[in-house]
Structure formats: structure tokens, C-alpha cells
N, C-alpha and C positions, 0 to 999 in steps of 0.2 A: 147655727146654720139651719136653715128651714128648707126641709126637706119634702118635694111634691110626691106624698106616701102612695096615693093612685098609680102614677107613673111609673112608679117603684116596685109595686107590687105586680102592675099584668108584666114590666120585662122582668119580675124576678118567673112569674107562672109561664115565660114566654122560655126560658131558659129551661127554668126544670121539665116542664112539659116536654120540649126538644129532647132532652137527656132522655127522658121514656120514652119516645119513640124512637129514637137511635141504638137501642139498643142498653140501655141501663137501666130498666125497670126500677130499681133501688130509688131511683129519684121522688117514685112517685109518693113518697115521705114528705120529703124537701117540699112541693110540690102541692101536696094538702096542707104543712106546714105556712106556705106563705098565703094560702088560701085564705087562712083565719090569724092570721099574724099579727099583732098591735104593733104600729107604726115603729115602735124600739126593736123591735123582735124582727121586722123588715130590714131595718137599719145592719144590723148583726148579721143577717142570713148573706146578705148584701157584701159586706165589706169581706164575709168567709169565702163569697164565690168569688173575690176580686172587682168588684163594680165599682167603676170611678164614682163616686159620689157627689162631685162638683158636675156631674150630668146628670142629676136632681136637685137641683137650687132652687127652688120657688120663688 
């Protein structure tokens, strides 16, 4: 599966980012984490938050 890694990574920064400003600071790990994440490491953070993955198919 080819997966569109751009896509992936601003809603993975769209997500944890929201977590920091709602109120769970701790995110903002997750959050620098996806910032600089190699496309497999995006893949993982990904499938750990719950992200359907067939909603990045290239």
C-alpha cells in the first residue's frame, strides 16, 4: 500500500497539536515526534492514534 506520507503527517500534527491545545500538553511529544518522523515511523504513530489508513492511499 502506498501511502500519501504529506497527508499523513499535517493530520497526524493536526491531531496532536489539537491534543496541546485542549488541554493535554503531554502531546506535544507525539507532536514534535511526527514533526520529524520517517514515513514508517508516521505509518506506526498513525495506526497507535487509530487512523484509518485506507484514507491515505496514493
Amino acid at each position: 500500500m502506498d501511502i500519501d506520507v504529506s497527508k499523513l503527517r499535517d493530520d497526524l500534527e493536526d491531531y496532536y497539536g489539537t491534543a496541546v491545545f485542549s488541554g493535554m500538553p503531554a502531546a506535544v511529544i507525539e507532536l514534535t515526534q511526527a514533526e520529524s518522523a520517517s514515513p514508517q515511523e508516521l505509518v506506526d504513530m498513525a495506526l497507535r492514534a487509530g487512523f484509518d489508513l485506507g484514507r491515505y492511499e496514493a
